[in-house]
C-alpha positions as CSV (number, residue, x, y, z in Angstrom):
1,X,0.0,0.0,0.0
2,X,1.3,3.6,-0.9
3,X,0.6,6.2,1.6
4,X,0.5,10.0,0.2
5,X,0.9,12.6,2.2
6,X,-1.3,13.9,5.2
7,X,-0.8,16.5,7.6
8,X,-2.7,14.4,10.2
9,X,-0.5,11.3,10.5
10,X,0.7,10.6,13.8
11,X,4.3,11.0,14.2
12,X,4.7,7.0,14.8
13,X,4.0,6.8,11.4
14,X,6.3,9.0,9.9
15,X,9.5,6.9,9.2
16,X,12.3,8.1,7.1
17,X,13.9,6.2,4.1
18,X,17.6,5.9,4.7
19,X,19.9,6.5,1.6
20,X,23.6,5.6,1.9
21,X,25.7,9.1,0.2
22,X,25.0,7.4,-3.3
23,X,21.1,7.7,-3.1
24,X,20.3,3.8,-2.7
25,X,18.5,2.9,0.2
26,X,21.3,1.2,2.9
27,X,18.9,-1.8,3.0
28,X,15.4,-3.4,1.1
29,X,14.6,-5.9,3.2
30,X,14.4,-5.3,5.8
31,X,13.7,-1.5,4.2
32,X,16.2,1.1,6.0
33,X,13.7,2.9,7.9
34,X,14.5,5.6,10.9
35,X,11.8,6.2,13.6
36,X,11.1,10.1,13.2
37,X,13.0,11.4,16.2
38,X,16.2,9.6,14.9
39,X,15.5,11.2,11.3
40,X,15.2,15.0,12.7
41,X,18.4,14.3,15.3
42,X,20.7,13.3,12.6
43,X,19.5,16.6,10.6
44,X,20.5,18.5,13.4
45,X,23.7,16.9,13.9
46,X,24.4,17.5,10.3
47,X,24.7,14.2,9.4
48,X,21.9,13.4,6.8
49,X,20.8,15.4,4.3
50,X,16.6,16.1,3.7
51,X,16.2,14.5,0.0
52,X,12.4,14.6,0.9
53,X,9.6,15.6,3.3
54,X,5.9,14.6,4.6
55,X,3.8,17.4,4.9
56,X,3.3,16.8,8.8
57,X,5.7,19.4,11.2
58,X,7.1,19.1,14.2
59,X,7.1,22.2,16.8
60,X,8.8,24.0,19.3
61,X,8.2,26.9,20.9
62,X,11.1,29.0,18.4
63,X,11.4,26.0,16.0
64,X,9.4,24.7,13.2
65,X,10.3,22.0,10.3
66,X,8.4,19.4,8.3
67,X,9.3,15.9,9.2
68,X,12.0,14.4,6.3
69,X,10.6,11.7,5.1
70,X,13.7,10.3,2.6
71,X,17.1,11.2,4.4
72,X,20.6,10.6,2.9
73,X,24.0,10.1,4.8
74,X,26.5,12.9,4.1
75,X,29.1,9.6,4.3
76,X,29.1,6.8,2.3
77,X,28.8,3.2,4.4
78,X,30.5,1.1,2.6
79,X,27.9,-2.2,2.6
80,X,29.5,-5.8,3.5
81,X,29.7,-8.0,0.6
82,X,28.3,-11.0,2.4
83,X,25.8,-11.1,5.2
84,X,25.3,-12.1,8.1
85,X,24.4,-16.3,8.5
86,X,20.9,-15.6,10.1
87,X,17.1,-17.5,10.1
88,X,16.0,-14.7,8.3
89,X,18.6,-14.1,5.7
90,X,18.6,-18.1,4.7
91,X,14.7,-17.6,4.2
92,X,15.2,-14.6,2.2
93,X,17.8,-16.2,0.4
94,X,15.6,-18.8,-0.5
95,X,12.9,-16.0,-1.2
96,X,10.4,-17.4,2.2
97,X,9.3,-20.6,0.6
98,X,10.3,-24.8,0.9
99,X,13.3,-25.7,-1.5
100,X,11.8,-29.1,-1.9
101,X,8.2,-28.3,-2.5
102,X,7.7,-24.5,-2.7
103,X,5.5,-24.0,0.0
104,X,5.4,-20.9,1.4
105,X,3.8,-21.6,5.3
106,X,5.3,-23.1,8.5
107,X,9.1,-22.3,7.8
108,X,11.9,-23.8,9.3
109,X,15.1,-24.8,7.9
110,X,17.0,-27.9,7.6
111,X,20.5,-29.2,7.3
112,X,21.3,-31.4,4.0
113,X,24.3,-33.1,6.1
114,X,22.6,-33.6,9.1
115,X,24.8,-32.1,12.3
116,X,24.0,-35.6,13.6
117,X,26.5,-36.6,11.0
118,X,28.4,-34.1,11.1
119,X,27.0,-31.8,9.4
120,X,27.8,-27.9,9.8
121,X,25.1,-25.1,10.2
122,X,26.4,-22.3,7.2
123,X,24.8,-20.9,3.8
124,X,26.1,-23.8,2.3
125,X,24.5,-26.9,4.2
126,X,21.0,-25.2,5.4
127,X,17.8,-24.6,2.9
128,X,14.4,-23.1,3.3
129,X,11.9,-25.8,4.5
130,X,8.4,-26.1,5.6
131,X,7.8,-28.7,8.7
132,X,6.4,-31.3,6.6
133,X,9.4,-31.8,3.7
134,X,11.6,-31.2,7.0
135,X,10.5,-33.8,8.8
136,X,9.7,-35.9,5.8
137,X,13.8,-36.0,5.0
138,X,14.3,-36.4,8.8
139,X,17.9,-37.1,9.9
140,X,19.0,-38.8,6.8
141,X,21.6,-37.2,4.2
142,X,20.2,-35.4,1.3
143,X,21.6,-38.0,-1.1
144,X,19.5,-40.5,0.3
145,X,16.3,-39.0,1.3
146,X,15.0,-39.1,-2.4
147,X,13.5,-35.6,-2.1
148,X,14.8,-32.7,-5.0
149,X,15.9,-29.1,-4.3
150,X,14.4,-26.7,-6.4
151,X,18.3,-24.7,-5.7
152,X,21.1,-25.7,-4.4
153,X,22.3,-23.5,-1.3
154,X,25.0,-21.0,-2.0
155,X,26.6,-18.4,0.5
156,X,24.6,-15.5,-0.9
157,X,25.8,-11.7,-1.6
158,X,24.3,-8.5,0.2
159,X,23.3,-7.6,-3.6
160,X,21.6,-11.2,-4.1
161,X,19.6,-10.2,-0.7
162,X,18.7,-7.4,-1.8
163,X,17.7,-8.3,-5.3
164,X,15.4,-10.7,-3.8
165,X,14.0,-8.4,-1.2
166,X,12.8,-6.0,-3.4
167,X,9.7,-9.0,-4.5
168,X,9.0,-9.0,-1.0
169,X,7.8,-4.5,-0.2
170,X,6.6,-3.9,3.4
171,X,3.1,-2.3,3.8
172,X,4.4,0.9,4.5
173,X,5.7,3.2,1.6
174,X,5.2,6.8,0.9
175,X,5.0,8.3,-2.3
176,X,8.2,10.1,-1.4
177,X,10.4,7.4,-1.5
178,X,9.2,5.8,-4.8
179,X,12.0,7.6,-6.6
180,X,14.5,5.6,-4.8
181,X,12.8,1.9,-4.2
182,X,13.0,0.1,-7.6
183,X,9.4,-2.3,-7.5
184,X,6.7,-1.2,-9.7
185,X,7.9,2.2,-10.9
186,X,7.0,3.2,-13.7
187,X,10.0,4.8,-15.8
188,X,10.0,7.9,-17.7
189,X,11.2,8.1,-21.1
């Protein structure tokens, strides 16, 4: 869902996109987002820049600005190439559904060496799977369980996460930050 702007949001709802110094967003998934206090802090500690802003302002009694809504570092962060081995990066990864069957409910993940064998828990040994296919293979080895992986695992890149992030939007987007979030935009010529 795209939210335009309103004067009468509540401030809770007025996150600010995070771009690193090059104008991407630091991450897609989950989307770099800044609470609103954290947003107007960093402007006045002169380290963002205001790319874009809601309509909504905050007040003081001598002070008045309109909440940024896309921010952009003045520094570049220079992104890791790999990330981190989580859950949630092995799911997106796998882009949230069962490598065996495709099934998108009940996630878990599963080792194809099991660690009862030895087996080690990294990008290259875990896959996506729902409960069923997971406890359908059980603690045999992959090569014997007779079940077929849509992909083999790989250690992914923070590019391949975010490639794959970007089929996956959160509910929350403003119009503002439409010019820097790369699903469904419509190009100009």
């Amino acid at each position: 869902m795209i939210i335009t702007s309103s004067e009468k949001v509540p401030l809770e709802k007025c996150p600010a996109l995070v771009l690193n110094a090059d104008f991407r967003p630091l991450s897609y998934y989950p989307l770099s987002l800044w609470c609103w206090q954290d947003a107007v802090k960093s402007v006045f500690l002169e380290r963002v820049s205001i790319v874009s802003n809601y309509r909504r302002k905050i007040r003081s009694p001598s002070f008045e600005m309109k909440l940024p809504s896309v921010i952009a570092l003045k520094n570049f962060v220079k992104p890791s190439e790999y990330p981190s081995f989580t859950r949630f990066n092995v799911f997106l990864r796998d882009k949230f559904s069962c490598q065996y069957c495709g099934e998108k409910k009940d996630l878990t993940f599963d080792h194809l060496l099991p660690k009862s064998k030895g087996g080690v828990t990294d990008w290259e040994n875990v896959v996506t799977a729902c409960s069923t296919c997971n406890v359908k293979k059980g603690g045999r080895l992959y090569s014997a369980s007779e079940m077929r992986l849509y992909k083999k695992p790989f250690r992914p890149t923070v590019d391949d996460l975010h490639q794959n992030g970007r089929n996956f939007p959160p509910n929350f987007l403003h119009e503002s930050w439409m010019d820097y979030l790369y699903w469904d935009v419509e190009l100009l010529p």
